[in-house]
MIDOSE-1310 file (N, C-alpha, C; in nm, 2 decimals, decimal comma, always signed):
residues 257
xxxx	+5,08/-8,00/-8,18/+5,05/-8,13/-8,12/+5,01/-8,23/-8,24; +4,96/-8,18/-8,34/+4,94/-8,25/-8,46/+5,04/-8,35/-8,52; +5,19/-8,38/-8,48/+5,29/-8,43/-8,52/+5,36/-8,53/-8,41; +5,23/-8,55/-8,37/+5,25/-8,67/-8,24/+5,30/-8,83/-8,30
xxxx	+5,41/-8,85/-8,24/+5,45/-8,99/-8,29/+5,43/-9,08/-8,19; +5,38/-9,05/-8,09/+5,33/-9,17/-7,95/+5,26/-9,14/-7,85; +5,17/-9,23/-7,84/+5,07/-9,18/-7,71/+5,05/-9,27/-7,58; +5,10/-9,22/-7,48/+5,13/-9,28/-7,39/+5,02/-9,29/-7,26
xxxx	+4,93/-9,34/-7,29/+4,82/-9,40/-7,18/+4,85/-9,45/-7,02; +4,76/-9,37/-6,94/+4,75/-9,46/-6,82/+4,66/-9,57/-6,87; +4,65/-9,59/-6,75/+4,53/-9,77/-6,72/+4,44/-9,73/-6,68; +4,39/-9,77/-6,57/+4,24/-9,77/-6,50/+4,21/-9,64/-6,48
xxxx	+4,06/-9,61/-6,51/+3,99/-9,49/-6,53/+4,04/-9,45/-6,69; +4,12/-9,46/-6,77/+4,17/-9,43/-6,91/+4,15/-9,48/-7,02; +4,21/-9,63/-7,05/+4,16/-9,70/-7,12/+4,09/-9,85/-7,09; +4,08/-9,85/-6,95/+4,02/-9,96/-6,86/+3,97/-9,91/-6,73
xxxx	+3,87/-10,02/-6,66/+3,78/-9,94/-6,56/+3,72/-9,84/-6,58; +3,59/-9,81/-6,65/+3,50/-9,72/-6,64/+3,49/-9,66/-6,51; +3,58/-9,50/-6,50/+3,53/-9,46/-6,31/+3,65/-9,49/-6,24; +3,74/-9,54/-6,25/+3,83/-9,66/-6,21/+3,82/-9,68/-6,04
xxxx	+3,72/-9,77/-6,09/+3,67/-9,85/-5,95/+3,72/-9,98/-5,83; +3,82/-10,00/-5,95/+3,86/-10,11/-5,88/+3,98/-10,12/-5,78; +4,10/-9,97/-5,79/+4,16/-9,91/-5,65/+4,09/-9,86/-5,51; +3,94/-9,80/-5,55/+3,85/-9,73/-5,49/+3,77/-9,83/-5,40
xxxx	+3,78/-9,91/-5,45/+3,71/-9,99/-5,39/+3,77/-10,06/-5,24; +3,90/-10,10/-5,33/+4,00/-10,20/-5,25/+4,07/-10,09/-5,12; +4,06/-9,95/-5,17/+4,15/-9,87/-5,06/+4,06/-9,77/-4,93; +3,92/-9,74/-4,96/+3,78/-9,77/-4,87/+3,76/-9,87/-4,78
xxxx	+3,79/-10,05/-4,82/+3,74/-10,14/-4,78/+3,88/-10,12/-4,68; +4,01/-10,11/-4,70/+4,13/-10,13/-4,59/+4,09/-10,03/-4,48; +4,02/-9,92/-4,51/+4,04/-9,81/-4,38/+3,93/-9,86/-4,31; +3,82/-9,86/-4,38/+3,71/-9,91/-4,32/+3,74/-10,01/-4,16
xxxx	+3,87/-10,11/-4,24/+3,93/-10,19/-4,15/+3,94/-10,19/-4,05; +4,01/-10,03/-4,04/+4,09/-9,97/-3,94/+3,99/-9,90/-3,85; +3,86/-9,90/-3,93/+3,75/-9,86/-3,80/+3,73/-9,69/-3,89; +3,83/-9,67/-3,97/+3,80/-9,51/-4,07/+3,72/-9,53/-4,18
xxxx	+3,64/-9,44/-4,20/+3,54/-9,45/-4,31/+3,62/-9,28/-4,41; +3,69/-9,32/-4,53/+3,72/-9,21/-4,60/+3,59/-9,16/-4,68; +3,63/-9,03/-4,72/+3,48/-9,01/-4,80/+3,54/-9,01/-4,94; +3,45/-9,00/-5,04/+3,50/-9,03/-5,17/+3,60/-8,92/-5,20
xxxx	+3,62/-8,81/-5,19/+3,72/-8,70/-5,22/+3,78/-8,75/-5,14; +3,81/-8,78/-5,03/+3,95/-8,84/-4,99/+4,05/-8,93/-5,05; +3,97/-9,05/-5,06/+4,00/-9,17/-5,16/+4,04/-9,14/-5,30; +3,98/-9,02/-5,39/+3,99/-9,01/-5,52/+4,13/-8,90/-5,55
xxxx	+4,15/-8,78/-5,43/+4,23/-8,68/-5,43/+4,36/-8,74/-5,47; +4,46/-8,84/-5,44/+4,57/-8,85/-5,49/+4,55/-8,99/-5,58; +4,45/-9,03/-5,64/+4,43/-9,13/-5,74/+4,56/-9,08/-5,86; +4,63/-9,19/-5,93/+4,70/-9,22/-6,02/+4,91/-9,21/-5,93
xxxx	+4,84/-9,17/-5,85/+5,01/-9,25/-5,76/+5,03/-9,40/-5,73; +5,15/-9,41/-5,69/+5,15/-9,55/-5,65/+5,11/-9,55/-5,52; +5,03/-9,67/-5,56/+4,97/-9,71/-5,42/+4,96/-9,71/-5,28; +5,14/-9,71/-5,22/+5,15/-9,72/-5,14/+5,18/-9,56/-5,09
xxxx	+5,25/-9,47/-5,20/+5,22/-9,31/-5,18/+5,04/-9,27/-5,17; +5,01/-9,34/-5,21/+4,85/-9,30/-5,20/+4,81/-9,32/-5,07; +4,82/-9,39/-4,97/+4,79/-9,47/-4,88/+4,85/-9,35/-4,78; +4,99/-9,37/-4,79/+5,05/-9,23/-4,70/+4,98/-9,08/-4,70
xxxx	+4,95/-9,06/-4,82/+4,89/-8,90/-4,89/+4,77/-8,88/-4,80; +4,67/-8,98/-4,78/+4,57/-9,04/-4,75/+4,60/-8,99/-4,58; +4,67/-9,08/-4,51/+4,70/-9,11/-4,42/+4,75/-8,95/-4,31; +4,79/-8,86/-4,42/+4,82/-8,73/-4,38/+4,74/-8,63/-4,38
xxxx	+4,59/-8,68/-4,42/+4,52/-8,59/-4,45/+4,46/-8,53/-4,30; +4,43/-8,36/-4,30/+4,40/-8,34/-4,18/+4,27/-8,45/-4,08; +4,13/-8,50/-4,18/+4,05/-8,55/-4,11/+4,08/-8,71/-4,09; +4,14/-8,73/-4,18/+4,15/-8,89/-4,13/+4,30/-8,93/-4,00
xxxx	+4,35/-8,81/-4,06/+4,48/-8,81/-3,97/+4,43/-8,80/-3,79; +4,34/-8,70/-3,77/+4,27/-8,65/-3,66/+4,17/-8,81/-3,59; +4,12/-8,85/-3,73/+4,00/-8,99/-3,67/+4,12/-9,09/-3,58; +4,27/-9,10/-3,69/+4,32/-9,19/-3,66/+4,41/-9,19/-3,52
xxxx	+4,44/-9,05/-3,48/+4,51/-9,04/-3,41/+4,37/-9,02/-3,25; +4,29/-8,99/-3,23/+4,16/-9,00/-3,17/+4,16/-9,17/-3,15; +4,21/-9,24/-3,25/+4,14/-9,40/-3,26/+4,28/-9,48/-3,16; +4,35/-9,39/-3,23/+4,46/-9,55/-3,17/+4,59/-9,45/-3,05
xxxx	+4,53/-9,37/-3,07/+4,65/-9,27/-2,95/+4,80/-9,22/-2,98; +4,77/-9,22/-3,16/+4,88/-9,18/-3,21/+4,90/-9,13/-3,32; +4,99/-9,05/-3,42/+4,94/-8,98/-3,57/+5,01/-9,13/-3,64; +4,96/-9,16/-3,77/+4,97/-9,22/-3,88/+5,10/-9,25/-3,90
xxxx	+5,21/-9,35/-3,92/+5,33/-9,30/-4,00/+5,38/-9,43/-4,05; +5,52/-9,43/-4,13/+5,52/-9,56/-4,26/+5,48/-9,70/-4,16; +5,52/-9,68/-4,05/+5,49/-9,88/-4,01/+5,33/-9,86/-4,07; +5,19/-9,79/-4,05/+5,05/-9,75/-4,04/+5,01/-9,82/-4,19
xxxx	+5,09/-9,71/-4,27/+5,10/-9,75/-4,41/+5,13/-9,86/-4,47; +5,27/-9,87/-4,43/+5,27/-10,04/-4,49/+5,14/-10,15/-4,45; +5,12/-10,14/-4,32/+5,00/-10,25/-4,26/+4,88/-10,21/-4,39; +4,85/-10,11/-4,39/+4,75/-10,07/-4,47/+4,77/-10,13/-4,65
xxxx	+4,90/-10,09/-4,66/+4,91/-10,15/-4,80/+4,91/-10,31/-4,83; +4,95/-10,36/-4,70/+4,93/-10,49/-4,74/+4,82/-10,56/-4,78; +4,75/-10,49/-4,66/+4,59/-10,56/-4,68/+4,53/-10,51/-4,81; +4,55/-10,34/-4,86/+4,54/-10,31/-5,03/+4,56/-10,42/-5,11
xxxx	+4,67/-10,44/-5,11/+4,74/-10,49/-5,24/+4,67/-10,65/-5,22; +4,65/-10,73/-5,13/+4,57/-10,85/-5,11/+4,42/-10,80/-5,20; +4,33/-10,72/-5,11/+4,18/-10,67/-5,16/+4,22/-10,67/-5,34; +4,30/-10,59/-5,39/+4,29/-10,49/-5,51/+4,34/-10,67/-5,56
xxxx	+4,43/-10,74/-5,56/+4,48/-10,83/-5,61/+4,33/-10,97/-5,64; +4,28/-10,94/-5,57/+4,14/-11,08/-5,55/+4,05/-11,01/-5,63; +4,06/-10,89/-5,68/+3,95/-10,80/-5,76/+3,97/-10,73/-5,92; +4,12/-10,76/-5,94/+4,16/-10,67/-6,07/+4,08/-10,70/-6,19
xxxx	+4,09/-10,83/-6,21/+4,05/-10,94/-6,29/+3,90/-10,89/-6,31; +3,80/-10,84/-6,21/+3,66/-10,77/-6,30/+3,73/-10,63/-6,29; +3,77/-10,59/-6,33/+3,81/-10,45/-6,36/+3,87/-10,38/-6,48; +3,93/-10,52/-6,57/+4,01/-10,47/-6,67/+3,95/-10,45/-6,81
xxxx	+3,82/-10,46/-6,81/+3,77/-10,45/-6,94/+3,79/-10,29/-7,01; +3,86/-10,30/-7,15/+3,85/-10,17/-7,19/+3,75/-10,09/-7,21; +3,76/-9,95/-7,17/+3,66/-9,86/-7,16/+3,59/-9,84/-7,32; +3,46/-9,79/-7,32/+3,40/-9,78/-7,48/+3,52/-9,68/-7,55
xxxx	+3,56/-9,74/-7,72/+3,65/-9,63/-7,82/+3,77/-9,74/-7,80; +3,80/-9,75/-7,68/+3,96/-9,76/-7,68/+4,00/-9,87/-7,81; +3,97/-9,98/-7,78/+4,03/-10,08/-7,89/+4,03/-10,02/-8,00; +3,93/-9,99/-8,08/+3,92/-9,89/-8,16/+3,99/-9,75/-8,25
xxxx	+4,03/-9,69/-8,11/+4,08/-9,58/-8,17/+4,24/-9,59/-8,15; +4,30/-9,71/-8,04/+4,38/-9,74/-8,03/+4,47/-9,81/-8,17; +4,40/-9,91/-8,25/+4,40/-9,97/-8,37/+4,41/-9,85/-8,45; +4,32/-9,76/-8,48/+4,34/-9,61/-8,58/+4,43/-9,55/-8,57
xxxx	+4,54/-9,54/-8,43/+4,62/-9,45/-8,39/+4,75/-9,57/-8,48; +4,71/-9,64/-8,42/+4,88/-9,71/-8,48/+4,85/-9,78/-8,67; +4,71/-9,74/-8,71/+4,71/-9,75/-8,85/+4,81/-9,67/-8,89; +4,83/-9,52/-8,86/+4,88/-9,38/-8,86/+5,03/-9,38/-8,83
xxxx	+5,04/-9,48/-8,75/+5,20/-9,51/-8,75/+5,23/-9,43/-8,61; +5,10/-9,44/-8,50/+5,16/-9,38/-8,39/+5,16/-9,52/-8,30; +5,28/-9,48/-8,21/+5,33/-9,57/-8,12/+5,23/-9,56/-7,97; +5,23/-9,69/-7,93/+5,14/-9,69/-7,80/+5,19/-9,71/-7,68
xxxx	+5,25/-9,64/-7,61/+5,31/-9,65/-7,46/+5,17/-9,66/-7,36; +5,23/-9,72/-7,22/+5,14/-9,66/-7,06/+5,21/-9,68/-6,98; +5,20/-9,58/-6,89/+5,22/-9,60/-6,77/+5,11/-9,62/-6,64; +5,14/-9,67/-6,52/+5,02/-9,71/-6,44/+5,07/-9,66/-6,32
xxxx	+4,98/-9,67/-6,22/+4,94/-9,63/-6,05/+5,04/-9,80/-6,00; +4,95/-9,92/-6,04/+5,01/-10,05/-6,02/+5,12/-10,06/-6,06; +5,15/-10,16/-5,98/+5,26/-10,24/-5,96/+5,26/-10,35/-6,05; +5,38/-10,42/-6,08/+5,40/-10,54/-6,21/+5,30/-10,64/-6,15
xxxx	+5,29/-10,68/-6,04/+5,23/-10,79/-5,97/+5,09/-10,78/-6,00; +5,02/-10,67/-5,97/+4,87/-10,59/-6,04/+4,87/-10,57/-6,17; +4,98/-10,58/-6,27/+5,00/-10,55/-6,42/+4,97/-10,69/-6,46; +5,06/-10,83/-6,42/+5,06/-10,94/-6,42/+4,89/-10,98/-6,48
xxxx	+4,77/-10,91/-6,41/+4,65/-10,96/-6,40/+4,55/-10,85/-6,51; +4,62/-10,72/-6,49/+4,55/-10,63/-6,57/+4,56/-10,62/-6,70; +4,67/-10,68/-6,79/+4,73/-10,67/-6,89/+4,69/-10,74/-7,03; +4,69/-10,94/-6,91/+4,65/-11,04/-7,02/+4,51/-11,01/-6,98
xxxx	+4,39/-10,96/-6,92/+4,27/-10,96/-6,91/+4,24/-10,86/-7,02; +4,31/-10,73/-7,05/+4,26/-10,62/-7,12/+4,31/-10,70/-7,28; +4,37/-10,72/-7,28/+4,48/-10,82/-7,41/+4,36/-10,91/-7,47; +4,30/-10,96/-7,37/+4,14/-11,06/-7,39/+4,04/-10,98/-7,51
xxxx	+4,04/-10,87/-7,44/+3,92/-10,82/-7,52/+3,99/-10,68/-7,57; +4,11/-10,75/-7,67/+4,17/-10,64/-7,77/+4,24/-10,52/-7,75; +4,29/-10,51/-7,62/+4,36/-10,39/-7,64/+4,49/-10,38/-7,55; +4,62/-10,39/-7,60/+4,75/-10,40/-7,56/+4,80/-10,30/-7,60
xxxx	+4,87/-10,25/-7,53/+4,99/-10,13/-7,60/+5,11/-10,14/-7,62; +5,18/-10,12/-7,74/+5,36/-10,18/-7,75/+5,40/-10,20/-7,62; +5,40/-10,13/-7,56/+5,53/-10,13/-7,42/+5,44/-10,10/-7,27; +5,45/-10,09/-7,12/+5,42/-10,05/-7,04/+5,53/-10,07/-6,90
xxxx	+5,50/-9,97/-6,82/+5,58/-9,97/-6,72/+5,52/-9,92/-6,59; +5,53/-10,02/-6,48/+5,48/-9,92/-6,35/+5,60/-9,87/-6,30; +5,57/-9,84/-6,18/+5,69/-9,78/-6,06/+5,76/-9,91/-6,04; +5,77/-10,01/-6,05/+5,86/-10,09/-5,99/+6,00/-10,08/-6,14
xxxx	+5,96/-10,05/-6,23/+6,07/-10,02/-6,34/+6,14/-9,87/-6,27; +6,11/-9,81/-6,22/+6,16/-9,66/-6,17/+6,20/-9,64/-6,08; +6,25/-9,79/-5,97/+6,29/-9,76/-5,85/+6,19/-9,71/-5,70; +6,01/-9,75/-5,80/+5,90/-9,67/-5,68/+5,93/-9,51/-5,68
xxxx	+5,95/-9,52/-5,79/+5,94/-9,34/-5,83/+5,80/-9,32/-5,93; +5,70/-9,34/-5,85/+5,54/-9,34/-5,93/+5,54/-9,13/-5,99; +5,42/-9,15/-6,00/+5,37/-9,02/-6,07/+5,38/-8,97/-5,92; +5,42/-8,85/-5,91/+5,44/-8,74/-6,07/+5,57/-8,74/-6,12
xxxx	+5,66/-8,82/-6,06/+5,79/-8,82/-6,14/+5,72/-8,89/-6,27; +5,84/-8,83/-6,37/+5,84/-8,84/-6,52/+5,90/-8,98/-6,58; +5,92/-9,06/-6,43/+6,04/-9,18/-6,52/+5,97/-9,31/-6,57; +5,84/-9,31/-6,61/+5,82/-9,42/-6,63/+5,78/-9,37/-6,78
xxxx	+5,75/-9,23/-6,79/+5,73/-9,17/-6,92/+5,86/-9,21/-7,01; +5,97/-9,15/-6,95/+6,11/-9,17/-6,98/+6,17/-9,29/-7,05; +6,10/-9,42/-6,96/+6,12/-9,54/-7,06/+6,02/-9,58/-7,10; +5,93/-9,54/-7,16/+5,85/-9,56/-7,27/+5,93/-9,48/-7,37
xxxx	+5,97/-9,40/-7,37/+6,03/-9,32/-7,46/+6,17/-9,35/-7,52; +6,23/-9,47/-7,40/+6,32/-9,51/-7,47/+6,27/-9,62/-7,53; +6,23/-9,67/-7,48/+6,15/-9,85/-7,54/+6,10/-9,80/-7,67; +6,04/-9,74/-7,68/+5,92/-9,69/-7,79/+6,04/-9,60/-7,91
xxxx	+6,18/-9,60/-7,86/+6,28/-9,59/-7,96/+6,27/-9,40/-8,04; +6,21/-9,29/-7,94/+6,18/-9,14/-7,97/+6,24/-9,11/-7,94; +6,30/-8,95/-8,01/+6,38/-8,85/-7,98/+6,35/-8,72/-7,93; +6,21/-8,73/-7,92/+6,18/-8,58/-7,96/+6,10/-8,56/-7,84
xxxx	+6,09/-8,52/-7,70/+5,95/-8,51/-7,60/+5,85/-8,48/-7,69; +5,88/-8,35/-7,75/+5,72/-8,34/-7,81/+5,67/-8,38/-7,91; +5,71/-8,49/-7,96/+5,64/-8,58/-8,03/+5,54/-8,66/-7,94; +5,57/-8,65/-7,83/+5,48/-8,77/-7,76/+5,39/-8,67/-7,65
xxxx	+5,25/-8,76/-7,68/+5,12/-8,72/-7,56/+5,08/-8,83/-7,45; +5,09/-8,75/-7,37/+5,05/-8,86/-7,22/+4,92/-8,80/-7,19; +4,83/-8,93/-7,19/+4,71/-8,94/-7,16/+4,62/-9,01/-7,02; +4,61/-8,91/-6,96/+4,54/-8,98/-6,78/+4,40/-8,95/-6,73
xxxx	+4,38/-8,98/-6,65/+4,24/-8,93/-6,59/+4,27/-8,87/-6,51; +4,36/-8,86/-6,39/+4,39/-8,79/-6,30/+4,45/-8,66/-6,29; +4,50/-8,58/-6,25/+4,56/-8,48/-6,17/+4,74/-8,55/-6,19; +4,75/-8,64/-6,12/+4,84/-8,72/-6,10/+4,92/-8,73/-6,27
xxxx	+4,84/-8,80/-6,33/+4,88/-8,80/-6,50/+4,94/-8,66/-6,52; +4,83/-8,59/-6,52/+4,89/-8,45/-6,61/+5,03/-8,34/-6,52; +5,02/-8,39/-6,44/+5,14/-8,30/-6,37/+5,28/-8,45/-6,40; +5,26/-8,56/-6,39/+5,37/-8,72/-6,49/+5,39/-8,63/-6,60
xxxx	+5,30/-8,63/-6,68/+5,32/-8,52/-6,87/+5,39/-8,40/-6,85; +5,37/-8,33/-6,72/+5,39/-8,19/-6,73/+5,54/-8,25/-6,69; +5,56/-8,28/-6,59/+5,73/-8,31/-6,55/+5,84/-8,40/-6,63; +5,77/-8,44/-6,72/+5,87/-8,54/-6,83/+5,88/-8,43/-6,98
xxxx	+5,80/-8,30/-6,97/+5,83/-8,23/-7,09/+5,75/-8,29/-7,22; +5,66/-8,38/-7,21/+5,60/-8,40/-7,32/+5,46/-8,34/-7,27; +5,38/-8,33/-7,41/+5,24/-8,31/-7,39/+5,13/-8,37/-7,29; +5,05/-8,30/-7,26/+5,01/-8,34/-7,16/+4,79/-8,36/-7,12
xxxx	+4,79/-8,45/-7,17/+4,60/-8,41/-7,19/+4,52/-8,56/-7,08; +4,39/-8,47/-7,04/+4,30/-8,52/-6,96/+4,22/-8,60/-7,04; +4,16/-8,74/-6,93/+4,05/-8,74/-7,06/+3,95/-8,75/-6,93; +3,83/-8,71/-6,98/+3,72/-8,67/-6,92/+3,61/-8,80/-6,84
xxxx	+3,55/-8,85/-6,95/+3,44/-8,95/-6,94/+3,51/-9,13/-6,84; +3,47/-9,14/-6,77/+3,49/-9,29/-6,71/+3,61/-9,23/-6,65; +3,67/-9,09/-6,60/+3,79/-9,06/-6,52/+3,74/-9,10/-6,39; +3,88/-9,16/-6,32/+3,87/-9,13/-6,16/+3,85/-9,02/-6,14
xxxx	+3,85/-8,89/-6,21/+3,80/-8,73/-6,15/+3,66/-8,77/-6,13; +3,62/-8,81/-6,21/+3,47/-8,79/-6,25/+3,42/-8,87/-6,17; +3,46/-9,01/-6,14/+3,41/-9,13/-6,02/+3,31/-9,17/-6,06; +3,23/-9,20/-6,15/+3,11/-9,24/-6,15/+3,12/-9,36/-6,28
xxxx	+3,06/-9,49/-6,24/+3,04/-9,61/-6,31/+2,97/-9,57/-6,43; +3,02/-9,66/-6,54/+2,92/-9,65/-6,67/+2,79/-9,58/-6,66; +2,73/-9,66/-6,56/+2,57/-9,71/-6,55/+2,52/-9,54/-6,52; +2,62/-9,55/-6,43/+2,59/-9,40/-6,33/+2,62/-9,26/-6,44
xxxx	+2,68/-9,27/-6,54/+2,70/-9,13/-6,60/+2,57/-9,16/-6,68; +2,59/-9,29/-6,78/+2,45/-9,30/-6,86/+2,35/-9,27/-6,87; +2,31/-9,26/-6,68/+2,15/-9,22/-6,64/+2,20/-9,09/-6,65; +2,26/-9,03/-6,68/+2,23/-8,86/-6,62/+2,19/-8,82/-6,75
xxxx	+2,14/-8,69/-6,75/+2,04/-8,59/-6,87/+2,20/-8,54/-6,94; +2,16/-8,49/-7,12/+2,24/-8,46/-7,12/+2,32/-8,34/-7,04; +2,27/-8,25/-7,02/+2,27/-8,15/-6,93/+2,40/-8,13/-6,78; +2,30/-8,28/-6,75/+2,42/-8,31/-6,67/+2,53/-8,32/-6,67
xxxx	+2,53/-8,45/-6,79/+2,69/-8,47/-6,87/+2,76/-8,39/-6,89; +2,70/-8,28/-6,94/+2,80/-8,16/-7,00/+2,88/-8,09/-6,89; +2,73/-8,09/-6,75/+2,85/-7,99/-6,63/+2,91/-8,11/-6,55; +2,93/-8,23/-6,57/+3,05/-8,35/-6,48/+3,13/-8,29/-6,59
xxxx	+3,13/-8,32/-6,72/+3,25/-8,29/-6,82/+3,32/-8,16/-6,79; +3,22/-8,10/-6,75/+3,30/-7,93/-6,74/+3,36/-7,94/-6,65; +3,30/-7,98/-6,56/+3,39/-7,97/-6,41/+3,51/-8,03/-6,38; +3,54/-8,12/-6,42/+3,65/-8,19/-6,48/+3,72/-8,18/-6,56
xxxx	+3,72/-8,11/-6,68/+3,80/-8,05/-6,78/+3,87/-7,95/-6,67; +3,78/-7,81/-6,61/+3,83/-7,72/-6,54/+3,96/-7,80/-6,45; +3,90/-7,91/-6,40/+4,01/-7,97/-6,28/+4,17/-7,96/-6,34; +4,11/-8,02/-6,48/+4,25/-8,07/-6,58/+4,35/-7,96/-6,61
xxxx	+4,25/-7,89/-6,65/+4,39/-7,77/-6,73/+4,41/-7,68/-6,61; +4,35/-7,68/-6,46/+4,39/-7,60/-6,39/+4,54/-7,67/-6,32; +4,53/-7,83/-6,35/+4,66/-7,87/-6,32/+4,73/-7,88/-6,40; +4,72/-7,81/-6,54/+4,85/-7,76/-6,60/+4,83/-7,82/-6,76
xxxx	+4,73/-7,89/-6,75/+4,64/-8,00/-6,90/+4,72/-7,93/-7,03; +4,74/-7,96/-7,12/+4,78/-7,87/-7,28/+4,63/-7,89/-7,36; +4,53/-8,01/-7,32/+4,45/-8,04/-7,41/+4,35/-8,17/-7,28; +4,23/-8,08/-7,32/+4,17/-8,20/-7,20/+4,08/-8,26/-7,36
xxxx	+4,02/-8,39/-7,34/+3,93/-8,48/-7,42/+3,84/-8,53/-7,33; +3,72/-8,51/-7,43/+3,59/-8,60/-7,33/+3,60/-8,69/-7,31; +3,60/-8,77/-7,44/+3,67/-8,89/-7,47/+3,80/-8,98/-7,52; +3,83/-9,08/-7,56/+3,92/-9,16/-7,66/+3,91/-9,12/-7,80
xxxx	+3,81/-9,13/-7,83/+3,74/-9,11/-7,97/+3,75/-8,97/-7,99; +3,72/-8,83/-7,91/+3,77/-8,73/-7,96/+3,91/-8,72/-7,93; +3,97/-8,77/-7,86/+4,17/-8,79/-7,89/+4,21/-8,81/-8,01; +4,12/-8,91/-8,06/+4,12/-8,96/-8,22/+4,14/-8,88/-8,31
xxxx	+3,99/-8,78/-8,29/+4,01/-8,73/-8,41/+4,05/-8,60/-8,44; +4,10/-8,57/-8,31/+4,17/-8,45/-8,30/+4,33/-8,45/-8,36; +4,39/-8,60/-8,34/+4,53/-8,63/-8,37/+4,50/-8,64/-8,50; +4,41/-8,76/-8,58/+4,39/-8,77/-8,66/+4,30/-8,71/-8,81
x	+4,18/-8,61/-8,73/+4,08/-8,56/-8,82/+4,02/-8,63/-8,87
């Protein structure tokens, strides 16, 4: 893995949104709507899909499926979803904009990586319309990557399909899968890396695995920190990880020394 010529980043929870709060927030507040209260492992279990597959995933799950069908006298199915996504994509759209600040390292190690001559791809959960707002905000406070693509470049073929990896890999002008490492917070990410044939690594700290705000990991002992990190690493490489990282900054200096 030492001969990496590109590293291909998700978004929120990765290199922006500490926790990535700002889907979690917006996809709670829609059910809530509906009279459903999800609990946070519900909400976070298919985090890094597209949206509106999250919503369905969601939507199928045995206890909410049961609330919903108890609620309205019927099971869940696409008309349920779409309703639900609309009102998402409204919530998530009026909120992106506090959410895109880059996580601690990134600017940073992102700048070190392409000193080195490595290329900067991402791929994301959102949509271009949600990219539109996430992009020039993160761009604000220093940190853009050569190229990015959501699912609307792939036909709404989100993670875990491999095709947004695919054209980063053409855009970003590589020959080689394993020259390139795809970097996520989720589950979702590392099975994207696993299915496009390139490398494949977690990162730990401010993950949607992990769910917890800046403020909220900060206060914990170190002690603590060590067993959220553990626990989450274990999540990563049990979904197939080549290389989990706590951080950005140990990404860094693991590629670079």
């Amino acid at each position: 893995m030492k001969k990496i010529k590109a590293v291909i980043f998700d978004w929120a929870g990765t290199t922006v949104d500490f926790g990535c709060m700002a889907p979690v927030q917006a996809f709670v507040e829609v059910f809530k709507q509906y009279g459903i209260e999800p609990t946070m492992e519900e909400v976070r279990e298919p985090m890094g899909m597209l949206k509106i597959d999250h919503i369905r995933t969601m939507l199928k799950m045995d206890r909410i499926k049961a609330l919903w069908t108890e609620k309205y006298g019927k099971e869940p199915g696409e008309e349920e979803a779409q309703a639900l996504y609309q009102i998402f994509e409204e919530k998530l759209l009026s909120i992106l904009h506090l959410y895109s600040d880059p996580k601690p390292g990134v600017v940073e190690t992102v700048n070190r990586l392409r000193r080195h001559g490595i290329k900067i791809g991402s791929t994301t959960g959102y949509n271009d319309k949600m990219m539109e707002i996430v992009v020039p905000a993160a761009k604000e406070k220093g940190y853009e990557p050569d190229v990015w693509f959501s699912p609307d470049s792939t036909g709404q073929k989100g993670r875990p399909y491999p095709y947004m990896i695919f054209r980063n890999i053409e855009a970003l002008g590589l020959k080689k899968v394993r020259r390139v490492l795809k970097v996520g917070d989720t589950i979702s990410d590392i099975k994207e890396g696993k299915n496009a044939g390139v490398w494949s690594a977690g990162i730990v700290v401010g993950s949607s695995e992990m769910g917890l705000t800046q403020e909220e990991y900060e206060a914990l002992s170190p002690e603590e920190k060590e067993e959220k990190c553990r626990e989450v690493s274990e999540k990563f490489l049990e979904a197939g990880a080549d290389k989990v990282f706590y951080t950005i900054e140990d990404l860094g200096e693991f590629l670079l020394g």
